[in-house]
C-alpha positions in Angstrom: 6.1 -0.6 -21.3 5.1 1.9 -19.0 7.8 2.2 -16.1 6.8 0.1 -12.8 6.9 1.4 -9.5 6.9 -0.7 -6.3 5.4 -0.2 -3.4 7.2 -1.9 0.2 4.9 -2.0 3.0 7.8 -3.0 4.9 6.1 -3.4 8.4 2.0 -3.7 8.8 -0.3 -3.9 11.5 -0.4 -7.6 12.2 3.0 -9.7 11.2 5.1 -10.0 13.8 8.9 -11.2 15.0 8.1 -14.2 16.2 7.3 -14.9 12.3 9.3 -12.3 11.1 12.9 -11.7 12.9 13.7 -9.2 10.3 10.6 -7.0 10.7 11.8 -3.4 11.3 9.6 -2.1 14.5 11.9 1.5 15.4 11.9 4.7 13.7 15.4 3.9 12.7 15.0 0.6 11.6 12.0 1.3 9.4 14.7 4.6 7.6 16.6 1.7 7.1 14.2 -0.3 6.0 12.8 1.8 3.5 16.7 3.2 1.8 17.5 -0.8 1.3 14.1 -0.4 -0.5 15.0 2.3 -2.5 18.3 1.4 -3.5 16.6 -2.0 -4.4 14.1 -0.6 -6.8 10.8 0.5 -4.3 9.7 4.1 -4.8 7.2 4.2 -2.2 6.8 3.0 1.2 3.7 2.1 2.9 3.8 2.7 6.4 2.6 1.5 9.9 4.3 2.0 12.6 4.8 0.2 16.2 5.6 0.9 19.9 8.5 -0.5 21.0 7.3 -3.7 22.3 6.1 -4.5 18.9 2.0 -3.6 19.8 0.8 -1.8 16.5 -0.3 2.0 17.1 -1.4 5.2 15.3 0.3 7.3 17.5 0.9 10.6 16.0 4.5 10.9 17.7 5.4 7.6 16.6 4.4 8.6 13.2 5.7 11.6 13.1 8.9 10.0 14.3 9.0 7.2 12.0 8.3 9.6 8.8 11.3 12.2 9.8 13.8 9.2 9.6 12.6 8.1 6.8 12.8 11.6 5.1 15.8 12.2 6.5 17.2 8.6 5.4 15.8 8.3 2.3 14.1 11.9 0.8 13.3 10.3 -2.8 10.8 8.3 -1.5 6.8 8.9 -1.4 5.7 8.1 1.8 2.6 6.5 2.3 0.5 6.1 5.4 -2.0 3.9 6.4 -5.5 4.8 8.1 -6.4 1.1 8.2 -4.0 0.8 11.4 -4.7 -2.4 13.1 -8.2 -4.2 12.9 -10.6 -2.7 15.7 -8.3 0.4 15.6 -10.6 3.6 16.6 -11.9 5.4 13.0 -10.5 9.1 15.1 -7.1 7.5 15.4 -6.6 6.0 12.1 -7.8 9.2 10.4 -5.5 11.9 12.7 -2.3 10.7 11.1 -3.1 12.3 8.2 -2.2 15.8 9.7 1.4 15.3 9.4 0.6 15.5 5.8 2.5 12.5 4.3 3.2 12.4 0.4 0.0 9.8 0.3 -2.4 7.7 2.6 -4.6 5.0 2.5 -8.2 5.4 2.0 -10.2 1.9 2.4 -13.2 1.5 0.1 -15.4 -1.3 2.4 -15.9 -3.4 5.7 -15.0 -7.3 4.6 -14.1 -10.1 7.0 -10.4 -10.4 8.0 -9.3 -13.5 9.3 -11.6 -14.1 12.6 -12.2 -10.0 12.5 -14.0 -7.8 11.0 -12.0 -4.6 9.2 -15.1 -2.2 9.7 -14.8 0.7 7.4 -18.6 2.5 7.8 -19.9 4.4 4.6 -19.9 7.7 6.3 -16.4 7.1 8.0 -15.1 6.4 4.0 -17.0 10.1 3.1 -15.4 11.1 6.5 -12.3 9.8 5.3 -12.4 11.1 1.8 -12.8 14.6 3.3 -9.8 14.5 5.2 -7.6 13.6 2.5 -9.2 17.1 0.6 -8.8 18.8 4.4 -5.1 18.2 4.4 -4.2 17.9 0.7 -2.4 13.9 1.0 -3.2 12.2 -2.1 -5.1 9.0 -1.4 -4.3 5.1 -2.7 -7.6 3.8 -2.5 -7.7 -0.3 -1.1 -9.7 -2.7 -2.4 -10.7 -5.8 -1.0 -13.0 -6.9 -3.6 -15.0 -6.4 -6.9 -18.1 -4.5 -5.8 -15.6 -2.0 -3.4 -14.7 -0.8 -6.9 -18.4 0.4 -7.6 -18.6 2.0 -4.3 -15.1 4.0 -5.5 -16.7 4.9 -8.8 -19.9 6.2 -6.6 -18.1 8.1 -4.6 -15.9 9.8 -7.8 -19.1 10.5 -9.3 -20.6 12.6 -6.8 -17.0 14.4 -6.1 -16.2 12.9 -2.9 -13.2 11.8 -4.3 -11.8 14.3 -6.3 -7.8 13.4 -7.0 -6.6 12.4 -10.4 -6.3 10.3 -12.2 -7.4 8.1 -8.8 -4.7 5.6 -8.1 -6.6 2.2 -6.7 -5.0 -1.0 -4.9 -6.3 -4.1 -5.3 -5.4 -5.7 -2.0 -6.0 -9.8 -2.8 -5.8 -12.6 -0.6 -7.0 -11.1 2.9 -8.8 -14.4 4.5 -12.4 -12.7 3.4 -11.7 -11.0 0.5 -11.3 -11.8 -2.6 -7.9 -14.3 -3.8 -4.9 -13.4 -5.7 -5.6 -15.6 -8.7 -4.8 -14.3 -12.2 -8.0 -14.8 -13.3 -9.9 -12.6 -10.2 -7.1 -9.8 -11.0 -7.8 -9.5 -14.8 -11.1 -9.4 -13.8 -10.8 -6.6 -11.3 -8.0 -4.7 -13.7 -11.6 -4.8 -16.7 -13.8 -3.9 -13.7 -11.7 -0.8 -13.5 -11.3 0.1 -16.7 -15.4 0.5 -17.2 -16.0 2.1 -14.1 -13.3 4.6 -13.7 -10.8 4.4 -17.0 -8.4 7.4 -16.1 -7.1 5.0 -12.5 -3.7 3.7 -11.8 -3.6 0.8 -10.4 -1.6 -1.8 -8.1 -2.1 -5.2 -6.7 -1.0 -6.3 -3.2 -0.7 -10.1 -3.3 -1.3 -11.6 0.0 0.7 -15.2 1.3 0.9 -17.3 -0.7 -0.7 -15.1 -4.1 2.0 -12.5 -3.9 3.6 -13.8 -6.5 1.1 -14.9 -9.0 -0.9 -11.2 -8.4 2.4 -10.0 -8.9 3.3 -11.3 -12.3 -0.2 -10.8 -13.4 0.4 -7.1 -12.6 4.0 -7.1 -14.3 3.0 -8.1 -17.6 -0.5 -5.9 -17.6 0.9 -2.2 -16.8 -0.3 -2.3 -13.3 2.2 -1.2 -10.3 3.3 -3.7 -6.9 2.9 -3.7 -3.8 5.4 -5.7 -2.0 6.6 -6.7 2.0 6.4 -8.2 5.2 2.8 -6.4 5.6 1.5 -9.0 3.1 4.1 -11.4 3.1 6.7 -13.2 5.4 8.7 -15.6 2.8 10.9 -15.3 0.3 10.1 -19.1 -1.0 7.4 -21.2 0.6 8.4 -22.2 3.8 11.7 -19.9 3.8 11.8 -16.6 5.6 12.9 -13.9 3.5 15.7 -11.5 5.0 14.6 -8.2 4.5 11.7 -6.3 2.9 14.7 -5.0 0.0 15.2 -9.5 -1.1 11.3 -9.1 -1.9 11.6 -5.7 -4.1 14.9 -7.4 -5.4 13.0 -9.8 -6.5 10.5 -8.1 -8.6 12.7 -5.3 -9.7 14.8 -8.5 -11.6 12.3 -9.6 -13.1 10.8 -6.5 -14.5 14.3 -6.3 -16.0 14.3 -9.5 -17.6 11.0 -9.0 -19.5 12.0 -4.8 -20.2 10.0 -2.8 -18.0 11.9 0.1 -16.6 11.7 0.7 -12.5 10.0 3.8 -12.0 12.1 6.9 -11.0 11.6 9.2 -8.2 10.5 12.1 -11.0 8.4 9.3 -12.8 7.0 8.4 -9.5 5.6 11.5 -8.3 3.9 12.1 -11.7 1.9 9.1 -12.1 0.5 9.1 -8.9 -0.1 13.3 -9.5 1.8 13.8 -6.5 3.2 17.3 -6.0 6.9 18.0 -7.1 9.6 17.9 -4.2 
C-alpha cells in the first residue's frame, strides 16, 4: 500500500478553548503542537494562527512567528498555510501570508455556506489566488467543499491556471453546507477525481462527527488524512480529546494494524512534489 501521510490542522479559525482547553493558540504552543504531531506520525501541519486572546488573524508577524517555531521545533515537517483564514476574513489578507513562502498553502476551489456564514471564495479571487501560489513558488493543497468544486479545479488545470503536479486536492466533508463525510459521498468524490484530473493526490478532512468514517474510507482507498482540532474537538463522542498528537495516534495505529506504512519526511516531500530540504 502506498505510504500515508497525515495531515494535523492542529488549531483552525473557529474552535475555541472554551470547547477545546487543549487548543495551542501561541507560537510556542503551536512548535509544540506540531513535534507531538510528528513524533506521533503527522508529516504536515496545517496552520492558522491566533492573537493572544484567542481572536483568529492572518497577521503576517503572527505567521511569521508561529512558522519559525515550528521550523525551529520541528524542521521535518511541511508546513502548510491556510488562505481561508476565518470566514469574512479580507481576500488581501488571506492571500499576503503566502509571502513568507511556507512549504504549501491552501487554495479554496468555491464559495458554499458555512454554518450561518458564507465562505466567499470569488472566481477571480481563486485565479487571483492561483497566481500567487505561481508568484511565490508555495505548492498549493487545493480544498474542496463539494463535487462540482472538483470541475471548477479541473477548469482551471486546463487552461494552466493551476499549473503544479501532480495537483494534490482535499476533500474537506462535513462543513454545515457542504457536502457530508459519508463513505459513499467520498468514493464518489475519490471517482469524480479520477475522471477529471487522474494524476491528483488526494486527502479527506472529516469534519465532527464524520472524521472518522471519511477517515477509514480514505485509509483503505490510497488517499491521505487530514486530522485535528480545526475539524474536530473529540477523541470519542462526547469526550474531549487531549491533544492534536491522541488524534494522529489514533490513525497512525490503525494504518499499522491493516499495513500501510506512515509516510516519511523524504516520502513526504515527494508525493506532494515539494522541493527537497
Amino acid at each position: 500500500m502506498n505510504p500515508l501521510i497525515i495531515t494535523a490542522a492542529i488549531t483552525g479559525a473557529e474552535t475555541n478553548r472554551k470547547d477545546q482547553p487543549n487548543l495551542p493558540i501561541t507560537p510556542a504552543e503551536q512548535a509544540q503542537a506540531a513535534l507531538d504531531c510528528f513524533h506521533a506520525g503527522a508529516r504536515v501541519v496545517h496552520l492558522h494562527v491566533r492573537n493572544d486572546d484567542g481572536s483568529p488573524t492572518q497577521s503576517l508577524d503572527r505567521f511569521g512567528e508561529s512558522i519559525a517555531a515550528i521550523r525551529k521545533a520541528v524542521p521535518e515537517m511541511v508546513i502548510q498555510i491556510s488562505t481561508g483564514g476565518a470566514v469574512g476574513e479580507a481576500f488581501e489578507k488571506r492571500l499576503a501570508p503566502l509571502s513568507l513562502k511556507p512549504d504549501m498553502g491552501t487554495l479554496n476551489a468555491g464559495t458554499l455556506n458555512f454554518g450561518e456564514d458564507i465562505f466567499v471564495n470569488h472566481p477571480l479571487d481563486i485565479i487571483r489566488l492561483a497566481e500567487a501560489f505561481k508568484e511565490y513558488c508555495v505548492v498549493p493543497e487545493v480544498e474542496v467543499y463539494e463535487s462540482g468544486m472538483v470541475d471548477v479545479v479541473a477548469r482551471l488545470v486546463n487552461k494552466g491556471i493551476i499549473t503544479h503536479s501532480p495537483l494534490h486536492m482535499q476533500f474537506v466533508l462535513g462543513v454545515p453546507g457542504g457536502m457530508n463525510g459519508s463513505p459513499k459521498n467520498l468514493m464518489y468524490m475519490i471517482d469524480h477525481l479520477k475522471e477529471q484530473i487522474p494524476s491528483a493526490t488526494w486527502a479527506v478532512a472529516g469534519i465532527g462527527r464524520w472524521h472518522i468514517p471519511a477517515s477509514l474510507t480514505a485509509l483503505v482507498n490510497g488517499g491521505h488524512i487530514r486530522v485535528g482540532f480545526e475539524d474536530n474537538i473529540f477523541y470519542h463522542k462526547g469526550i474531549i480529546a487531549d491533544s492534536n498528537a491522541q488524534l494522529v495516534a489514533r490513525i497512525a495505529r490503525i494504518a499499522g494494524e491493516i499495513g500501510r506504512p506512515l509516510a516519511t519526511p523524504e516520502q513526504t516531500r515527494a508525493i506532494l512534489a515539494l522541493p527537497g530540504k
